[in-house]
Every structure is written in C-alpha cells, then in structure tokens.
C-alpha positions in Angstrom: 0.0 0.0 0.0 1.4 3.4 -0.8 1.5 6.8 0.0 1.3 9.7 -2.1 1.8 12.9 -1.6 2.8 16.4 -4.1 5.4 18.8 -3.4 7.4 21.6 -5.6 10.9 22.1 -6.4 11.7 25.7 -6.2 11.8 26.5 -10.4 13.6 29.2 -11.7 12.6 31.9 -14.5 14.4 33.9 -16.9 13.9 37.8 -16.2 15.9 38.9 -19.7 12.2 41.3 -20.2 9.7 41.1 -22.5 8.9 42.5 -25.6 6.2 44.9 -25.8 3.2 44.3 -27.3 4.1 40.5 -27.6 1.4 38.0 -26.5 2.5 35.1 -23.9 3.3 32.1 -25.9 2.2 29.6 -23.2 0.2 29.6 -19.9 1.3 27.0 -16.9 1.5 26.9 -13.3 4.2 26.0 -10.9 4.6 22.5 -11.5 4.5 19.7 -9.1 5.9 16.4 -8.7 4.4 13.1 -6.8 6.7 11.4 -4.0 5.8 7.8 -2.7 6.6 5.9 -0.1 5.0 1.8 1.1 3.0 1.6 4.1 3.9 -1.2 7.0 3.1 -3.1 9.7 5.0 -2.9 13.3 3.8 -5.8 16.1 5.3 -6.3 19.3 4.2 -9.1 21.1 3.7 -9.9 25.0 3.8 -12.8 27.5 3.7 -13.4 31.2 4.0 -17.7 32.5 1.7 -18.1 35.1 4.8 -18.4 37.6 5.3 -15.0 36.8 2.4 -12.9 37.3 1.9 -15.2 40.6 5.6 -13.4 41.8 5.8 -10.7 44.1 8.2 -8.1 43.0 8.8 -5.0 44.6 7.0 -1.8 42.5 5.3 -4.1 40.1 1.7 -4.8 41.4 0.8 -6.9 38.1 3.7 -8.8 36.2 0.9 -8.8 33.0 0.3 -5.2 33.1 4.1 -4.6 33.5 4.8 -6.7 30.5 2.0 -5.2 28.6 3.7 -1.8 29.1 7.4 -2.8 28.6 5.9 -4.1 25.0 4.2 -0.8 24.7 7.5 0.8 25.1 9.5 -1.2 23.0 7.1 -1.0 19.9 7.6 2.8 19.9 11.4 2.4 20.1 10.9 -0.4 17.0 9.6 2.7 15.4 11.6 5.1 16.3 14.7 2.6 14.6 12.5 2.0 11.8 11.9 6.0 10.9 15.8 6.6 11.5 17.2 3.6 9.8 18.5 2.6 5.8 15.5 1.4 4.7 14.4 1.4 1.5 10.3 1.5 0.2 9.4 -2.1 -0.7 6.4 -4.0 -1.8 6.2 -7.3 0.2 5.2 -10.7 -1.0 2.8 -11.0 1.8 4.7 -14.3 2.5 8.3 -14.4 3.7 8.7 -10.7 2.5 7.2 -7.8 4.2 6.1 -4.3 2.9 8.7 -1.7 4.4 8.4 2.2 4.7 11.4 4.5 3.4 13.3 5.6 6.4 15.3 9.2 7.1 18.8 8.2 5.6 17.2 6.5 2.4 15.3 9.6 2.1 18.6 12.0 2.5 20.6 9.3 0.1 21.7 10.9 -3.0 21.9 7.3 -4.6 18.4 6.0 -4.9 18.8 2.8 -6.7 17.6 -0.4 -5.1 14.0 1.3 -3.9 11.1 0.7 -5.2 9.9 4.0 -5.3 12.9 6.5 -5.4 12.7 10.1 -5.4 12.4 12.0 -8.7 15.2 13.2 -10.1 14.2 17.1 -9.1 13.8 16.2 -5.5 17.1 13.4 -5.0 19.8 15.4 -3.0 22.8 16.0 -4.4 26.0 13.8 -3.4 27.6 16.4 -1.7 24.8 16.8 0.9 26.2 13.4 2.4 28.8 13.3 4.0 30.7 9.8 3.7 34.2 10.4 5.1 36.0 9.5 8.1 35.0 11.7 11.2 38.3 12.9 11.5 37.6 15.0 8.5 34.3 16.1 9.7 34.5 19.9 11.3 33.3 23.1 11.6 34.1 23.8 7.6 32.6 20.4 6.4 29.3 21.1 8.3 29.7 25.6 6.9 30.0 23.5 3.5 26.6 21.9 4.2 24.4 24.3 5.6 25.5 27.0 2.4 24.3 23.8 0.0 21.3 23.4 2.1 20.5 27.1 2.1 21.2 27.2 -2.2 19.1 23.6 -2.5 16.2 25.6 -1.2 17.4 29.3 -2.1 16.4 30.4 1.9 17.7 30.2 5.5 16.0 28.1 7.5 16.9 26.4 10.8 18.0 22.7 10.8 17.7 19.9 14.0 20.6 17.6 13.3 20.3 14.1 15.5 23.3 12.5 15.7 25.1 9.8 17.5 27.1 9.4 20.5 30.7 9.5 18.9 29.8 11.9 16.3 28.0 14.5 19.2 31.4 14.0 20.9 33.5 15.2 17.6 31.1 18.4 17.8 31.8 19.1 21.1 35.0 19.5 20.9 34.6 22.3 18.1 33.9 24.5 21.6 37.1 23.6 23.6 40.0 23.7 20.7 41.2 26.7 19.2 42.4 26.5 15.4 45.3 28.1 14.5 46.8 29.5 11.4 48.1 26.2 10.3 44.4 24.5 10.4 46.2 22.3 13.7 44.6 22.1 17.2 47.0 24.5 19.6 47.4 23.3 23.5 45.2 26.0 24.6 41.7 24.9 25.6 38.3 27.3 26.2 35.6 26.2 28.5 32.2 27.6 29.3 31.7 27.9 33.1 29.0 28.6 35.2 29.9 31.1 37.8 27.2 30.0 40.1 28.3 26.2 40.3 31.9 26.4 39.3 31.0 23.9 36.7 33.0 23.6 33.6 30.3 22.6 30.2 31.7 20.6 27.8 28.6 21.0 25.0 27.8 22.3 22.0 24.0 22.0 21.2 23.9 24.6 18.5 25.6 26.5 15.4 24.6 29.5 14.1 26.0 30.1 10.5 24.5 32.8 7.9 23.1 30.1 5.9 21.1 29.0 8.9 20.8 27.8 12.5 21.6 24.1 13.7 20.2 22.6 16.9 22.3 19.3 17.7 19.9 16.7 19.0 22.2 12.9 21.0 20.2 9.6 19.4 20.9 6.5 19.8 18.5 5.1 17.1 20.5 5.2 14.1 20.9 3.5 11.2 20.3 0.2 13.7 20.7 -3.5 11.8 17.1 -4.2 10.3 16.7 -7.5 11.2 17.8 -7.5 15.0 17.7 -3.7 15.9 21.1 -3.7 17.1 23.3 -0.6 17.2 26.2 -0.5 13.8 29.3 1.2 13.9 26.8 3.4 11.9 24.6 4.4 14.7 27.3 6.2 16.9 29.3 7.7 14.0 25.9 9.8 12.1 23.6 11.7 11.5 20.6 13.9 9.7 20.0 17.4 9.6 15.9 17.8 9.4 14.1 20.7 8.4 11.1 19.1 11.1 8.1 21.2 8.7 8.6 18.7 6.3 8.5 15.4 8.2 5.2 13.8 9.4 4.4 9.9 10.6 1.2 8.8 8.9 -1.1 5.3 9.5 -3.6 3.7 8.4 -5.0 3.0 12.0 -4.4 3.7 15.8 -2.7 1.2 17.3 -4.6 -1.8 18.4 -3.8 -4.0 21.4 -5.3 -7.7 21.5 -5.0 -10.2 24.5 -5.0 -13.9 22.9 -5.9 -17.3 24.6 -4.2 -18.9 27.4 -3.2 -22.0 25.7 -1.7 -23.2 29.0 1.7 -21.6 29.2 -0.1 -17.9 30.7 -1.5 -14.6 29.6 -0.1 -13.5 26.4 -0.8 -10.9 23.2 0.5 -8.0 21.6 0.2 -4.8 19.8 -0.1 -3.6 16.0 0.3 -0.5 14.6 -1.2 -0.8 10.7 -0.1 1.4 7.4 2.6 3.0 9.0 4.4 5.3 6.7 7.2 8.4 7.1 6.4 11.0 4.7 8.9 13.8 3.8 7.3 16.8 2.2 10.5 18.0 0.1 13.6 16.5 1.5 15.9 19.0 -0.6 17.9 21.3 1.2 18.3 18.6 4.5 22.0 16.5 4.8 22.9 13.6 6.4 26.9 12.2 7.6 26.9 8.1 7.0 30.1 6.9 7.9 30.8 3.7 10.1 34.3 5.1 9.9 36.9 7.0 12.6 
C-alpha cells in the first residue's frame, strides 16, 4: 500500500524582459511532482508464564500489566529505529517478505537505486549533501560547507535539527574547547564555558549558528540500527541527519490496536499492531545527512 503525496521544487525563470506588445506564448502553473513511499506493519508481542504474574516483585503490582507496558514501550522504540534507519520503500510478497516504509537516511541518500519508489530526479539530493568520510575529516568547515548547500538547494535560511550519535555528538563538542590556529592544527590552549554559580566547567555544544542557517544538535541512539535484529552499527554512533522538522510527518492507516490472545496453558499472552505505517517527507531537498561507520 502506498503513500502519495505532491510537493514543488523551487523552479527558476528567466527575467531577460519582454517584448512589448508580444502576447505570452504559453500559460502553466508552478509544476509539481508526486513522492511515494510503502505503508507497513509494526507488532510487538507480550507474555507473562503463570509463575510469573503469581511473583511478588517489589513496585510491580501486576507482572501482565508490567509486560504489557514494557511491549508498549519497546514497539515505539521499534519505530523510532524504523523511521531513523536505511531502509528502502518495498512491496512485500505478503509471505516471507514484508512491505517496508522508506526511512530518514534512504530519504537524504543521494543514490536512490535499489527502492522501489525513489525520489524524482528534481527532488534526489545531491551527493555532496552526504557526507561519507572518516570523522576525523568532519569539522566546523565540512558542516559551513553543508548548511550554504542546504541554504542554495532551497534558495532560503532556515533552521535545521541535526540528531546525531554518541561518537559523532562527541566530535562536535570538541569544536567548543579547541582553538584553530593559522596552520588549520589544534593548539594546547583549551576554552571552557563555566557557570559562575556552580563552578561547573560545560563541555557542549548544542547549537551552530551560520549565515546560511541555524543548527540545533539533537544525542540519538537510534541510528541507522541493523534491520533485522535492531542492534546498534558502527553506523549508529558515527551519524547523522540534519531535518528541516516542517517537512517530516508519521502517517497510518489505523491507531494502534492491542489484542489479548488465549491462554493456551503456558499464561497470559498478546500483543500490539500498529497498521499502514508510513514516514512521509514533504521535500527532502535542502536537509543532509553524515553516514560513515568510519573514525
């Protein structure tokens, strides 16, 4: 099952004057383009043995309730992986094959091949709005490099929210304690940000302001996870996405249903289902991502 949705790509027009008295050869509108992406299914189940829900554990008045919630809890980080992840759109067989939603990264991808339903042409970023290198070559120029492509993609400024990984958020944060010198080398001397108050020394940096556009940095430890276990990859701690968030929204079929099945003898079980799930990007152009499993 798909989803559809239009969207524009910023066209340009010539502005060399007109000739007077000349009619207008042709009439159109601002044209717009279709994007696509599949619609899928999320389930976490839930069990309690009878041994189990008979236990008395301290802060847990119902082991079933408890394990109802926990499942509750991990669906909604299932999704979470599933929106931030490498996925690509794909029609399912219904058998051993399952329909999958586009996530963030395949999105931001400037190579589209391999999905079902790639971007158009107009709207598929261009290569240099990933970054693929080592970290080590990722700093404050590489990410001044993105933001002006971002703010030319889309001919505006516009802020950006940039979630990013643990090793990745600790390669920022050092942009705030190292001074550069003349010969592009990190000098001895180090700058901290102290609070006078608490004598404590903050070793942050949660946002960039460049004239291109403003950057809030977001930790997430959801990243580009493996698809069929949900594990972290050296990918999850190492990138990231910069969102414009107006042009992101989670779309489904149905709420989310919860069913309790029959005690077939081994205790309370069931589980829940989210149906036609589906990330939809209004125009991803003018938003970056860093993809590198690489130090």
């Amino acid at each position: 099952m798909d989803l559809e949705w239009q969207s524009e790509n910023y066209p340009r027009d010539g502005f060399g004057g007109e000739i007077e008295g000349e009619d207008i050869p042709e009439y159109k509108g601002t044209p717009r383009q279709t994007l696509r992406n599949r619609l899928m299914i999320q389930k976490q189940p839930w069990k309690v043995t009878d041994v189990a829900d008979a236990q008395d554990v301290a802060g847990i008045a119902s082991e079933t309730a408890n394990q109802k919630a926990k499942a509750l809890q991990r669906l909604g980080f299932k999704l979470e992986r599933a929106f931030c992840s490498q996925l690509k759109a794909q029609s399912g067989d219904r058998v051993t094959t399952p329909d999958r939603s586009r996530g963030i990264f395949s999105y931001l991808n400037p190579d589209q091949s391999g999905d079902e339903l790639p971007l158009p042409p107009d709207f598929t970023l261009d290569p240099a709005m990933q970054y693929t290198g080592a970290l080590s070559g990722f700093d404050e120029a590489q990410m001044k490099t993105l933001m002006r492509l971002s703010s030319q993609a889309r001919r505006s400024k516009f802020p950006l929210d940039f979630f990013c990984g643990t090793i990745l958020k600790g390669v920022i944060d050092e942009w705030g304690i190292y001074q550069t010198g003349v010969t592009a080398t990190k000098s001895a001397l180090r700058q901290f940000t102290q609070s006078a108050a608490s004598k404590q020394l903050i070793n942050c940096v949660d946002s960039l302001s460049f004239s291109y556009g403003d950057v809030r940095i977001h930790l997430n430890h959801y990243l580009a996870c493996d698809i069929a276990t949900g594990a972290d990859t050296e990918f999850t701690y190492r990138s990231g996405f910069a969102l414009d968030l107006r042009m992101w929204a989670a779309r489904k079929l149905k709420d989310i249903v919860a069913k309790e099945n029959e005690d077939q003898g081994g205790g309370p079980r069931g589980f829940y289902r989210w149906t036609g799930l589906g990330l939809r990007c209004g125009n991803p152009l003018g938003q970056w991502s860093v993809l590198t499993d690489t130090d």
